[in-house]
N, CA, C and O atoms as a CHARMM CRD file, in Angstrom:
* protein
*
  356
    1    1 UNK  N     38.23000  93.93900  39.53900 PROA 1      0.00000
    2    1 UNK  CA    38.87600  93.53600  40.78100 PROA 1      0.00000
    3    1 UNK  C     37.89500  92.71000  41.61100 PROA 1      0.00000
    4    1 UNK  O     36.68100  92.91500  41.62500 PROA 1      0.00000
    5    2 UNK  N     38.36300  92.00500  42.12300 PROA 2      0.00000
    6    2 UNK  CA    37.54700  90.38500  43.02300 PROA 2      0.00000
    7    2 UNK  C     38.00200  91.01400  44.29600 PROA 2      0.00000
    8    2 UNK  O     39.16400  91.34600  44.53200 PROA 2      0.00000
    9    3 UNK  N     36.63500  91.19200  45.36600 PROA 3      0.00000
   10    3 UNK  CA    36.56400  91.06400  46.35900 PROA 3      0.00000
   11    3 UNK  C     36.90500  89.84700  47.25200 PROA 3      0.00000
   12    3 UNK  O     36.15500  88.87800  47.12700 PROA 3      0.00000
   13    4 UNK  N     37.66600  89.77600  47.91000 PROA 4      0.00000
   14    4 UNK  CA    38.17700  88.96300  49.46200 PROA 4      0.00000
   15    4 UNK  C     37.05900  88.46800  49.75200 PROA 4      0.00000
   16    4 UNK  O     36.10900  89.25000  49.76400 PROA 4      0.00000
   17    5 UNK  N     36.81300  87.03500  50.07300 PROA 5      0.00000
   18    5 UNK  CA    35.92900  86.53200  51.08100 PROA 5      0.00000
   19    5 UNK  C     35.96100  87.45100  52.46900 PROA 5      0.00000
   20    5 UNK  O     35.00600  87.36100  53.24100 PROA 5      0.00000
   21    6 UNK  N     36.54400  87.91400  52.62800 PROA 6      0.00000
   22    6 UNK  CA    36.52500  88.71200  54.35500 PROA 6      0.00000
   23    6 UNK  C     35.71900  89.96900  53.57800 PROA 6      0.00000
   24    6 UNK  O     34.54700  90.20000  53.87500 PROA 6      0.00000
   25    7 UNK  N     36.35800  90.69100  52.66000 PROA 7      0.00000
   26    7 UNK  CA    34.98700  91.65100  51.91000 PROA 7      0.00000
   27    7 UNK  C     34.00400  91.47400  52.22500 PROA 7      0.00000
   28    7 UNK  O     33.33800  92.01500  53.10800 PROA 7      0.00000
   29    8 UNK  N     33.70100  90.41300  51.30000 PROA 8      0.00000
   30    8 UNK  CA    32.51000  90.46700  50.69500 PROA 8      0.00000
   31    8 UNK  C     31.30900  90.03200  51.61900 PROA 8      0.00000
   32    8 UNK  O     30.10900  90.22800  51.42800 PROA 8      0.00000
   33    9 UNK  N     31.98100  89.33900  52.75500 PROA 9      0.00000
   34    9 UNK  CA    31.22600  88.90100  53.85700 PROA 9      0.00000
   35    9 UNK  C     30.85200  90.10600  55.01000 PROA 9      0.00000
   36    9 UNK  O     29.89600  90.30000  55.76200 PROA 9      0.00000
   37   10 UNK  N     32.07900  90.77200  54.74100 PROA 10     0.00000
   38   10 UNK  CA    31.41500  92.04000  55.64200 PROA 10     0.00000
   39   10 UNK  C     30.31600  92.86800  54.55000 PROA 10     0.00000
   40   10 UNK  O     29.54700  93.61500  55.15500 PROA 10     0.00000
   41   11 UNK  N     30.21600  92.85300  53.70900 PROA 11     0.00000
   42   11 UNK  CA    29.10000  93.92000  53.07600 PROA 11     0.00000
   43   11 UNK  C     27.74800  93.35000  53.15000 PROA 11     0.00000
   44   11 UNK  O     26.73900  94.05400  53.13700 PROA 11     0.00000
   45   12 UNK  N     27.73400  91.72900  53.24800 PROA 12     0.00000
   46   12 UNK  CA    26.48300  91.28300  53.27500 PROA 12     0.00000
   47   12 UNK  C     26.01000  90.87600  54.37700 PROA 12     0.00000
   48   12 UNK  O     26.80000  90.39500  55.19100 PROA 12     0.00000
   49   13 UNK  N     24.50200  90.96600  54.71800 PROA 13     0.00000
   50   13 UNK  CA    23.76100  91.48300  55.93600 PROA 13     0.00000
   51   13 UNK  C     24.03100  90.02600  56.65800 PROA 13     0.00000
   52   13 UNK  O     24.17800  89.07200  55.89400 PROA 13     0.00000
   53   14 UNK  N     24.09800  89.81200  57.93700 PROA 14     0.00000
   54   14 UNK  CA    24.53000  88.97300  58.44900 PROA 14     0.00000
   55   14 UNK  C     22.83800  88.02300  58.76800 PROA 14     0.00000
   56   14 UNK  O     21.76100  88.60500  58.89300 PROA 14     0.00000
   57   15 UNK  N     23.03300  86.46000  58.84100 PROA 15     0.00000
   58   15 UNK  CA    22.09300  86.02800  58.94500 PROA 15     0.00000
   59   15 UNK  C     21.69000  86.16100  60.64100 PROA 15     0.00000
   60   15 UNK  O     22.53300  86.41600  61.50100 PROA 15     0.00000
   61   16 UNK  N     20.51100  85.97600  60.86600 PROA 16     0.00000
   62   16 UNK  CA    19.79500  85.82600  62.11200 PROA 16     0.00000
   63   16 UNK  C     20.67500  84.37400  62.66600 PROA 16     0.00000
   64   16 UNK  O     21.12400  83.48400  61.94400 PROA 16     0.00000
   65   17 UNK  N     20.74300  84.45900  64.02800 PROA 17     0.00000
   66   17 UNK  CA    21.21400  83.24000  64.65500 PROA 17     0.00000
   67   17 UNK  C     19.61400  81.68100  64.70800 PROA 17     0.00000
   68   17 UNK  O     18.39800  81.53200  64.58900 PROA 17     0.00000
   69   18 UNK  N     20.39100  81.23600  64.86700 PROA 18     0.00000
   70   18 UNK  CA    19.21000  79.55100  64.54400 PROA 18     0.00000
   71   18 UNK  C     17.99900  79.78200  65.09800 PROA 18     0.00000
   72   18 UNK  O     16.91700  79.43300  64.62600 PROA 18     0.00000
   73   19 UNK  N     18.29400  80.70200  66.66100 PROA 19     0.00000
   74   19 UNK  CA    17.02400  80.76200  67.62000 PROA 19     0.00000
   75   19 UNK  C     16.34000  81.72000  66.91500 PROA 19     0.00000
   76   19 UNK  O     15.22900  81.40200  66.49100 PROA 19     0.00000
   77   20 UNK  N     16.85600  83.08900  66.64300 PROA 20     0.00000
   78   20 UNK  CA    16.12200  84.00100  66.11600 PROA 20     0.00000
   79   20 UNK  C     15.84600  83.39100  65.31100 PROA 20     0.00000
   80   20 UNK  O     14.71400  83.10300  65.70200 PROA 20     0.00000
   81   21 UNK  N     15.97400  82.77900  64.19400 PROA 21     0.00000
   82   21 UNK  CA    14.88000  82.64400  62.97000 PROA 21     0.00000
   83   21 UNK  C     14.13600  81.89700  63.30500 PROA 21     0.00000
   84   21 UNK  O     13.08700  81.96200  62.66300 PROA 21     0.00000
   85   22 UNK  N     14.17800  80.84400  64.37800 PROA 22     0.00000
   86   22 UNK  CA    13.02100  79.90500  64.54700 PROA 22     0.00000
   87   22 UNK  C     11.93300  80.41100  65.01700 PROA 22     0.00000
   88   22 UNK  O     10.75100  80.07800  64.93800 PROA 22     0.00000
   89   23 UNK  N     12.74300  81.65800  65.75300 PROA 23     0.00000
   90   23 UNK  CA    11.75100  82.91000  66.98700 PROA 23     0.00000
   91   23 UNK  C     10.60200  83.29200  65.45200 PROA 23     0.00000
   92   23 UNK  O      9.38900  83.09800  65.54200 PROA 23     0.00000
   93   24 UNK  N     11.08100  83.69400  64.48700 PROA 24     0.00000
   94   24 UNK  CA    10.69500  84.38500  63.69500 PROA 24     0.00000
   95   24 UNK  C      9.86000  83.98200  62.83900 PROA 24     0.00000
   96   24 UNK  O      9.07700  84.64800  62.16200 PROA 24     0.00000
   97   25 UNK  N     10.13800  82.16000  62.88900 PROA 25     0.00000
   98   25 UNK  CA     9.39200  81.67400  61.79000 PROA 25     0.00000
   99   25 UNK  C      8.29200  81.42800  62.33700 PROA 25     0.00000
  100   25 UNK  O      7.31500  81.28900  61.60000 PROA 25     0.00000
  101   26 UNK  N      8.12100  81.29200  63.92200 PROA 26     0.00000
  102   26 UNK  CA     7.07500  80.81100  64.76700 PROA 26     0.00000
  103   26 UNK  C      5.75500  82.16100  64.83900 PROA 26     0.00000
  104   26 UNK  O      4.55100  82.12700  65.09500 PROA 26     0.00000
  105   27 UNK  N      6.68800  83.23900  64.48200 PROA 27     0.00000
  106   27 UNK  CA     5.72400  84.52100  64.85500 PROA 27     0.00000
  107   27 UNK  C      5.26900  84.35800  63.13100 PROA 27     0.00000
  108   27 UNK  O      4.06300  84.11100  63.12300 PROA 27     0.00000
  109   28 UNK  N      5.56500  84.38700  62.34700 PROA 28     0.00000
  110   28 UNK  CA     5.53200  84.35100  61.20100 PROA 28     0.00000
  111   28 UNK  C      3.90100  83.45600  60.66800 PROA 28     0.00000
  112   28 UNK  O      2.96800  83.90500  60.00200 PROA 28     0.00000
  113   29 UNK  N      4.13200  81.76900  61.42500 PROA 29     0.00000
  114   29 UNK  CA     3.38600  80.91900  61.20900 PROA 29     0.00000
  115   29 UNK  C      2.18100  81.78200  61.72500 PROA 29     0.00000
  116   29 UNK  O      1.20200  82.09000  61.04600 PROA 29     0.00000
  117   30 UNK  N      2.37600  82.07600  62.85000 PROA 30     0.00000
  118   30 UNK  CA     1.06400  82.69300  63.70100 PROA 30     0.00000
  119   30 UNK  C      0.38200  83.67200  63.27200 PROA 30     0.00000
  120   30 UNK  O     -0.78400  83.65300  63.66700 PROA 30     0.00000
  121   31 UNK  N      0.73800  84.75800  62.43000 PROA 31     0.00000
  122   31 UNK  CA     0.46000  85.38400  61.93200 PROA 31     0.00000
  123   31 UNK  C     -0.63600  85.32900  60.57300 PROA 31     0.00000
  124   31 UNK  O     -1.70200  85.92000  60.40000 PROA 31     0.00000
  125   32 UNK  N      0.26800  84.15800  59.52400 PROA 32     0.00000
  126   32 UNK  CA    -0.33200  83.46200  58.64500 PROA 32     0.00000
  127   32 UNK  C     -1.54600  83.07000  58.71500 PROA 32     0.00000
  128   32 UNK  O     -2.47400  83.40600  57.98100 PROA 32     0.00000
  129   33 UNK  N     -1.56800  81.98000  60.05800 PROA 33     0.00000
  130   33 UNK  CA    -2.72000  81.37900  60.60900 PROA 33     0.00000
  131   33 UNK  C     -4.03100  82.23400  61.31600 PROA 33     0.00000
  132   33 UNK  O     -4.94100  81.65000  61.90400 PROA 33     0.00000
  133   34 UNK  N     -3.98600  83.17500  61.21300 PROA 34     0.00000
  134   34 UNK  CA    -4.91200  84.03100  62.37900 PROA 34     0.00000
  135   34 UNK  C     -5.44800  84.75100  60.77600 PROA 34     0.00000
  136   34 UNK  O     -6.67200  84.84400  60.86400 PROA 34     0.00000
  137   35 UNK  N     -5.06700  85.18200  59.63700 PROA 35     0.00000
  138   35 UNK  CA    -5.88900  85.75100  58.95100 PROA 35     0.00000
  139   35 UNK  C     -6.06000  86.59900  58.57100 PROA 35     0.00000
  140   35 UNK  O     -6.70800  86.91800  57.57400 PROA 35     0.00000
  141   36 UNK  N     -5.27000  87.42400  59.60500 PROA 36     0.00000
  142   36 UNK  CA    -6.03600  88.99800  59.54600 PROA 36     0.00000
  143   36 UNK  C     -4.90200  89.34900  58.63800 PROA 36     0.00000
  144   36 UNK  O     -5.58500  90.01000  57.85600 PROA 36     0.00000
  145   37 UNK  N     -3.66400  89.41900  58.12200 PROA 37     0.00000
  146   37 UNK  CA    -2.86200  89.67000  56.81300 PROA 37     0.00000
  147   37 UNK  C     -3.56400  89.90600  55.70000 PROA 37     0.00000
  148   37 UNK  O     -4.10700  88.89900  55.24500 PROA 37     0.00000
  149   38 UNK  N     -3.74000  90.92500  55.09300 PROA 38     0.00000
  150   38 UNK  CA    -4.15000  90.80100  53.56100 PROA 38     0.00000
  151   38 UNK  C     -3.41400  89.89000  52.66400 PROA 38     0.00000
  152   38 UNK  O     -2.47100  89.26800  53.15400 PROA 38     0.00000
  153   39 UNK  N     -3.73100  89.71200  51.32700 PROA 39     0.00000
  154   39 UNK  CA    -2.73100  89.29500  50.29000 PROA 39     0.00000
  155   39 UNK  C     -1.79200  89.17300  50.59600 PROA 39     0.00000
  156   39 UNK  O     -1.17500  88.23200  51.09400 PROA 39     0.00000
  157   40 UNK  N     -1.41700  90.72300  50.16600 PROA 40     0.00000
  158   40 UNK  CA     0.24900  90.90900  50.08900 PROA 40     0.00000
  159   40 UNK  C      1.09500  91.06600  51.07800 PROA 40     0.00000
  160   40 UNK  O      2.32100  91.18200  51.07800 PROA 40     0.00000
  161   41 UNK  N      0.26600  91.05700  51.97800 PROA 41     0.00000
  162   41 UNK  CA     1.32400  91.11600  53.55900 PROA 41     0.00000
  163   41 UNK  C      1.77500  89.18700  53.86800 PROA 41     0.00000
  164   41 UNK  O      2.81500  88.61700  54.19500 PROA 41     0.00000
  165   42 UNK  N      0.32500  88.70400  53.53800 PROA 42     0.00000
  166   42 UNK  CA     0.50100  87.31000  53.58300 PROA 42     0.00000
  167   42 UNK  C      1.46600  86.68100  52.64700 PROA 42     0.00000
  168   42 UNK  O      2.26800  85.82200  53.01400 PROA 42     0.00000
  169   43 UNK  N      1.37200  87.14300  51.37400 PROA 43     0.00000
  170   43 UNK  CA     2.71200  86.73100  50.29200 PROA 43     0.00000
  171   43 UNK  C      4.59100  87.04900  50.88100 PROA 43     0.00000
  172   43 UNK  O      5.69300  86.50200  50.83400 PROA 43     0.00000
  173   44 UNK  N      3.91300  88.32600  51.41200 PROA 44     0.00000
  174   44 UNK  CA     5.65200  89.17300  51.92700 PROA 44     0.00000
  175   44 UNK  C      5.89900  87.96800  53.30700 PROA 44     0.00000
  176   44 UNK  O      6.89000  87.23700  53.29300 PROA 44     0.00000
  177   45 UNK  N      5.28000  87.92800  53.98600 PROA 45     0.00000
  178   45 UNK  CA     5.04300  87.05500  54.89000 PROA 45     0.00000
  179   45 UNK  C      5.93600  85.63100  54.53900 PROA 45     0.00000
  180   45 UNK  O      7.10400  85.35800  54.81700 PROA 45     0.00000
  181   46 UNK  N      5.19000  85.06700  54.01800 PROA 46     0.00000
  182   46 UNK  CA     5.67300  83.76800  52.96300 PROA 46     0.00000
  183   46 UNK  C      7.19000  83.57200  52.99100 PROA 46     0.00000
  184   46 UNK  O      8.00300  82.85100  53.56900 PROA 46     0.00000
  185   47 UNK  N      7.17800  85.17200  51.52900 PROA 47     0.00000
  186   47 UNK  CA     8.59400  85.03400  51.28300 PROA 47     0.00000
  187   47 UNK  C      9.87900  85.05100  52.31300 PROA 47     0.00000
  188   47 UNK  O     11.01600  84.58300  52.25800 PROA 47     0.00000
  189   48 UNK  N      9.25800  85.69700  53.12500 PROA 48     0.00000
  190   48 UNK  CA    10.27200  86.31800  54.20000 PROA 48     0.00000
  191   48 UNK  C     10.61900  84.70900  54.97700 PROA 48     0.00000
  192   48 UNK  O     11.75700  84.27100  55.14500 PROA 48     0.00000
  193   49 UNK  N      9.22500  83.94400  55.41200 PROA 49     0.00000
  194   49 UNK  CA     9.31600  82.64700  56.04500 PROA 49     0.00000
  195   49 UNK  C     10.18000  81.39600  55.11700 PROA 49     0.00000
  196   49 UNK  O     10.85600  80.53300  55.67700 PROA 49     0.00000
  197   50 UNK  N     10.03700  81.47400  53.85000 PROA 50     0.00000
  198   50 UNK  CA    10.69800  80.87100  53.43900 PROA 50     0.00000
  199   50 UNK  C     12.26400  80.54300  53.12300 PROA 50     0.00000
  200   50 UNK  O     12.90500  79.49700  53.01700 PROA 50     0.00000
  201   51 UNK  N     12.65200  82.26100  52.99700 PROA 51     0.00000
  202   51 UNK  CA    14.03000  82.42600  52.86800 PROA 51     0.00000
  203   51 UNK  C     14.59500  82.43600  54.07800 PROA 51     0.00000
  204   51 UNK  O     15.82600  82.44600  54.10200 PROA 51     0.00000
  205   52 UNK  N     13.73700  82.43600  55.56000 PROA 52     0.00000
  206   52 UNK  CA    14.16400  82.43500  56.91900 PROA 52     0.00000
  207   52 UNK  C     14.56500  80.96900  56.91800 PROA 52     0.00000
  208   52 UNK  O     15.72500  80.67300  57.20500 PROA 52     0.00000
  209   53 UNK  N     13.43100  79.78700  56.52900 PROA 53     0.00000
  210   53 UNK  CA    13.68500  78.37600  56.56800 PROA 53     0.00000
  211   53 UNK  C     14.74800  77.75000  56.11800 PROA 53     0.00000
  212   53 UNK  O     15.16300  76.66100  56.51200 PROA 53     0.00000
  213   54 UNK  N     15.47500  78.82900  54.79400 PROA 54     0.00000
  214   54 UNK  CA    16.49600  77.72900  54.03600 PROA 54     0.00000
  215   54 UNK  C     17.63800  78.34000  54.97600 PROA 54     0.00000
  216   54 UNK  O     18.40300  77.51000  55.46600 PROA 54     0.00000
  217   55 UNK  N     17.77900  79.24100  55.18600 PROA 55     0.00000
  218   55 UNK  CA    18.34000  79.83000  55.77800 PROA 55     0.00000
  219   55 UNK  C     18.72500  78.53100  57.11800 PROA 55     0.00000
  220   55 UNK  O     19.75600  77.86700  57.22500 PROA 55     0.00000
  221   56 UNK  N     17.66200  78.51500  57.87600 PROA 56     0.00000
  222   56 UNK  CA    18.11500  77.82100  59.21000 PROA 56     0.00000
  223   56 UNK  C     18.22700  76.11200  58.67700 PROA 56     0.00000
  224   56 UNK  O     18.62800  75.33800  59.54700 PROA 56     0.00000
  225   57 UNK  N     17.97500  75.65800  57.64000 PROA 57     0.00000
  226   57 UNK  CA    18.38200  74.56200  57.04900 PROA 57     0.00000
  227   57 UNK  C     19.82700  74.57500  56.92400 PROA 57     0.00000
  228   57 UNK  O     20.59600  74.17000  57.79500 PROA 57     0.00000
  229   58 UNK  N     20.19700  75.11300  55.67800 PROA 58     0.00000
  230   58 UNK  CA    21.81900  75.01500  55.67700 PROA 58     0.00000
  231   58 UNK  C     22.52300  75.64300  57.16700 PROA 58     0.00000
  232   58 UNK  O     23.73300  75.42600  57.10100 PROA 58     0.00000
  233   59 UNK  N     22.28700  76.11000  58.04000 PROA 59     0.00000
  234   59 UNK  CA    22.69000  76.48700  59.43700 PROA 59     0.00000
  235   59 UNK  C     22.78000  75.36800  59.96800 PROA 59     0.00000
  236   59 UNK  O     23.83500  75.00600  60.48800 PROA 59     0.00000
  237   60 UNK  N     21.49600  74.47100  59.93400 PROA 60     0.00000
  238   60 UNK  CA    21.72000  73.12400  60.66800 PROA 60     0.00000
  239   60 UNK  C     22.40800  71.91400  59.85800 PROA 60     0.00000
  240   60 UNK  O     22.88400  70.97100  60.49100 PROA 60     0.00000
  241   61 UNK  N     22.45400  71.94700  58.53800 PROA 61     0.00000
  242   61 UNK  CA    23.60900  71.23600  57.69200 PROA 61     0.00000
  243   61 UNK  C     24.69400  71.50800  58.31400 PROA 61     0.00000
  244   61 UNK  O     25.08800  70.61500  59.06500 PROA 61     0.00000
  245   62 UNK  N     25.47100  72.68700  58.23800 PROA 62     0.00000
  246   62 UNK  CA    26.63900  72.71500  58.72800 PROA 62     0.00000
  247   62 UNK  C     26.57400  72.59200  59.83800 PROA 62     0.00000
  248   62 UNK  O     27.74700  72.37600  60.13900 PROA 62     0.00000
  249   63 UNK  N     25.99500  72.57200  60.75300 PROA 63     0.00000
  250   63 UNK  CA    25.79900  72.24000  62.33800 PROA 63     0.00000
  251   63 UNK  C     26.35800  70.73900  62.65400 PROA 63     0.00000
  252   63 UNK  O     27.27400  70.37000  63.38900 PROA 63     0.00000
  253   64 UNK  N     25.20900  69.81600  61.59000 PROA 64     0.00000
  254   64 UNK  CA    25.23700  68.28800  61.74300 PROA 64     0.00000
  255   64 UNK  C     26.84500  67.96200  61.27200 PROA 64     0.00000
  256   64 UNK  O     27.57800  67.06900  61.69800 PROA 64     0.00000
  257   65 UNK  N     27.08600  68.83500  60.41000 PROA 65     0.00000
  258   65 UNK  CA    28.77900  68.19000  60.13000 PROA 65     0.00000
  259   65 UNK  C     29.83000  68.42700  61.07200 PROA 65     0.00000
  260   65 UNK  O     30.84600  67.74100  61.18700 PROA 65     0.00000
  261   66 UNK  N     29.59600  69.20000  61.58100 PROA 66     0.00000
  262   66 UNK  CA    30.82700  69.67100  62.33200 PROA 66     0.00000
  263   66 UNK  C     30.26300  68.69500  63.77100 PROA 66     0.00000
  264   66 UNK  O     31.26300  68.21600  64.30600 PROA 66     0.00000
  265   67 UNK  N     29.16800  68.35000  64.40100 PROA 67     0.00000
  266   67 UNK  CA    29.29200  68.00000  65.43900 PROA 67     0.00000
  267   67 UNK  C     29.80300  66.24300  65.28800 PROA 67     0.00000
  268   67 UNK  O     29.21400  65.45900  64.54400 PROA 67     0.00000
  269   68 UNK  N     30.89300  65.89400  66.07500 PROA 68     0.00000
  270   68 UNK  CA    31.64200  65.24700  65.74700 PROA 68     0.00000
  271   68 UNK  C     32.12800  64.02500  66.76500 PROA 68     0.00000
  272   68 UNK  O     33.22100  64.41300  67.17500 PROA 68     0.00000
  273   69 UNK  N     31.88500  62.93400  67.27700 PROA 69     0.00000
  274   69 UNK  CA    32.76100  62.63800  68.45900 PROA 69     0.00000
  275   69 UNK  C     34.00200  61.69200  68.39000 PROA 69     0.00000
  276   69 UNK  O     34.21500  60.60200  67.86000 PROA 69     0.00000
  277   70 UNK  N     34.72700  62.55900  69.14300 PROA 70     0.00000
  278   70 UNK  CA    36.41800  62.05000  68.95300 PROA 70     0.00000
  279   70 UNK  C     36.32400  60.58200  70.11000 PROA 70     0.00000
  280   70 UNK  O     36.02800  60.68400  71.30100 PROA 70     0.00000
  281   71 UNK  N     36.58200  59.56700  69.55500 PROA 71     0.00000
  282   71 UNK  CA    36.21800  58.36800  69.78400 PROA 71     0.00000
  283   71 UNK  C     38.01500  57.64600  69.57700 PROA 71     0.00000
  284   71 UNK  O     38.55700  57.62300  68.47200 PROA 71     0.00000
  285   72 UNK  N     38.66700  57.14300  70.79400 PROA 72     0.00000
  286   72 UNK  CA    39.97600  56.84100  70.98900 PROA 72     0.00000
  287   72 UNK  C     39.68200  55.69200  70.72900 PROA 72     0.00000
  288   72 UNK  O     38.55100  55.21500  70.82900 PROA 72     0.00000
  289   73 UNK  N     40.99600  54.93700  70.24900 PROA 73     0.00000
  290   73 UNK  CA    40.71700  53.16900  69.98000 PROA 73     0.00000
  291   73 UNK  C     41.97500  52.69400  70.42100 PROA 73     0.00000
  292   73 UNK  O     43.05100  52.54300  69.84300 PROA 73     0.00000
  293   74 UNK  N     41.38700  52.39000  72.18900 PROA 74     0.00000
  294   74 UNK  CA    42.71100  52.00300  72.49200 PROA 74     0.00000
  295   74 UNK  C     43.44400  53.03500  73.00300 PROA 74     0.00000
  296   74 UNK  O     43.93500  52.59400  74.04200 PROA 74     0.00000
  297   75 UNK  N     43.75300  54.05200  72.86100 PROA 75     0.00000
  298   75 UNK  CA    44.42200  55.03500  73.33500 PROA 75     0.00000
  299   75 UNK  C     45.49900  55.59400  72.21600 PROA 75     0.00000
  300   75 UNK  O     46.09200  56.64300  72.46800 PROA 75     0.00000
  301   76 UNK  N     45.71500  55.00100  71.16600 PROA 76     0.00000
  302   76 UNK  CA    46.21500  54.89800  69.91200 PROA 76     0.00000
  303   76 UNK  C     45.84000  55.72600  68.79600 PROA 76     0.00000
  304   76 UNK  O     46.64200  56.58100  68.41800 PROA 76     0.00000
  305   77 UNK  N     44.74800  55.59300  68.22500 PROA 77     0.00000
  306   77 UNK  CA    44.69800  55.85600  67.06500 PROA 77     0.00000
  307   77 UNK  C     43.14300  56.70100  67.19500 PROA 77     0.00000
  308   77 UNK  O     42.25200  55.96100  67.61000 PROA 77     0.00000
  309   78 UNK  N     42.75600  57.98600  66.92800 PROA 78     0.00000
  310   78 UNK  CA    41.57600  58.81800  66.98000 PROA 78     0.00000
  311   78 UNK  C     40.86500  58.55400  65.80300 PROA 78     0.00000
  312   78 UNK  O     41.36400  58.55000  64.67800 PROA 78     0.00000
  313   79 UNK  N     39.86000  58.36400  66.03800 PROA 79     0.00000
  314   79 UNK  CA    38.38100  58.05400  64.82600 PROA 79     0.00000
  315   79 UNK  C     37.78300  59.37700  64.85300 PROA 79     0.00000
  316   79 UNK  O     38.31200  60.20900  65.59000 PROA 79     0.00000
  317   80 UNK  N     36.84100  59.68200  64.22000 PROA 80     0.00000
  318   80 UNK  CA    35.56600  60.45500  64.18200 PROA 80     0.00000
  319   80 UNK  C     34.37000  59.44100  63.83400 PROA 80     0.00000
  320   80 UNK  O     34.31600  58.50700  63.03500 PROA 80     0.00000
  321   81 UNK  N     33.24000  60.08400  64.91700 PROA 81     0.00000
  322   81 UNK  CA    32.16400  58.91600  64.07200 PROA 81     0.00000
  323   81 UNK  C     30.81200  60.37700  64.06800 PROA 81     0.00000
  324   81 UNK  O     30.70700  61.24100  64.93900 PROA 81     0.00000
  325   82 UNK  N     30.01800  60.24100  62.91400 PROA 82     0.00000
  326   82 UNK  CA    28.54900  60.75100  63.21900 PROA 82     0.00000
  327   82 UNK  C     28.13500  61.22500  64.13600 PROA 82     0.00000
  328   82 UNK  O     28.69200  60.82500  65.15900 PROA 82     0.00000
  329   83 UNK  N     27.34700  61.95900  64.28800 PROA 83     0.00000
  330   83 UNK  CA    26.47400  62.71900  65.43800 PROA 83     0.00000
  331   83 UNK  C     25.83600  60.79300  66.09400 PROA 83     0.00000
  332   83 UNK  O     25.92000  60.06000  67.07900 PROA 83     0.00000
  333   84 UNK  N     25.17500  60.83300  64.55600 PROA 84     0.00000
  334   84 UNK  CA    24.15900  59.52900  64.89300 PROA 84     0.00000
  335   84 UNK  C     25.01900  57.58700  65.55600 PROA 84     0.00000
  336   84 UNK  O     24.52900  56.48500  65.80700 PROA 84     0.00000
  337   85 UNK  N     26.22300  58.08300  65.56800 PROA 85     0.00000
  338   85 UNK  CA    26.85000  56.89100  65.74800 PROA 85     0.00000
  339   85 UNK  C     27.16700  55.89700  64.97300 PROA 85     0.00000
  340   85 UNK  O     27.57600  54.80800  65.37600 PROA 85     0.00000
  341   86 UNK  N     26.98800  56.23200  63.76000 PROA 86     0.00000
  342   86 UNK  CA    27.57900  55.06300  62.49900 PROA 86     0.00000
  343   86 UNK  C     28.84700  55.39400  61.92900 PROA 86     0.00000
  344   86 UNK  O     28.80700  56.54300  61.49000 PROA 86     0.00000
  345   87 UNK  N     29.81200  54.91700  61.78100 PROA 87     0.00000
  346   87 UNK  CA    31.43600  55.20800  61.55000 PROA 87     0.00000
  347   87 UNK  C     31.25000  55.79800  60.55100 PROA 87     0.00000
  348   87 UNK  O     30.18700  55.67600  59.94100 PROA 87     0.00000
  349   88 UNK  N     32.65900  56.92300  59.95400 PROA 88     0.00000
  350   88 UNK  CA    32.39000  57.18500  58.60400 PROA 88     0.00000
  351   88 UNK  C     33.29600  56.57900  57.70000 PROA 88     0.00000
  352   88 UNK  O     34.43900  56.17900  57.92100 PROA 88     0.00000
  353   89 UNK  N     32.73700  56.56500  56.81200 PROA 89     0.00000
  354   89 UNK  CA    33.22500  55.80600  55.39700 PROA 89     0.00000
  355   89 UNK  C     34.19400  55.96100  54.62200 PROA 89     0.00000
  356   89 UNK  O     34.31000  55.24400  53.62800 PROA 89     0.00000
């Protein structure tokens, strides 16, 4: 039996919001940088910073797509163009 997207999304741990992980990656860096981490705290460290990063990557992928501006032509006919202002294709 196949779990529901609404399932399966409730069983898995919800991600940190954009600020918190940036909060996190910043304490993270600082930490790294100062030394006092052994090895394996510095490796756990790492991993944790890294999977925080992709994490707030695809967050801001879908961010950049959705932000959108509804651009009238004329009063007629609605466009969408880019965050960055180049029409889309």
């Amino acid at each position: 039996m196949f779990l529901s997207e609404k399932e399966t999304s409730a069983k898995a741990p919800a991600e940190p919001s954009l600020e918190k992980a940036v909060e996190r990656l910043e304490e993270i860096v600082s930490q790294l940088e100062s030394g006092e981490a052994d090895l394996e705290m510095s490796i756990e460290l790492f991993q944790e910073g890294k999977k925080l990063g992709s994490g707030a990557l695809r967050r801001l992928d879908k961010l950049e797509r959705r932000v959108r501006l509804v651009v009238g032509s004329d009063g007629e006919e609605l466009t969408t163009r880019d965050f960055d202002g180049e029409p889309d294709e």
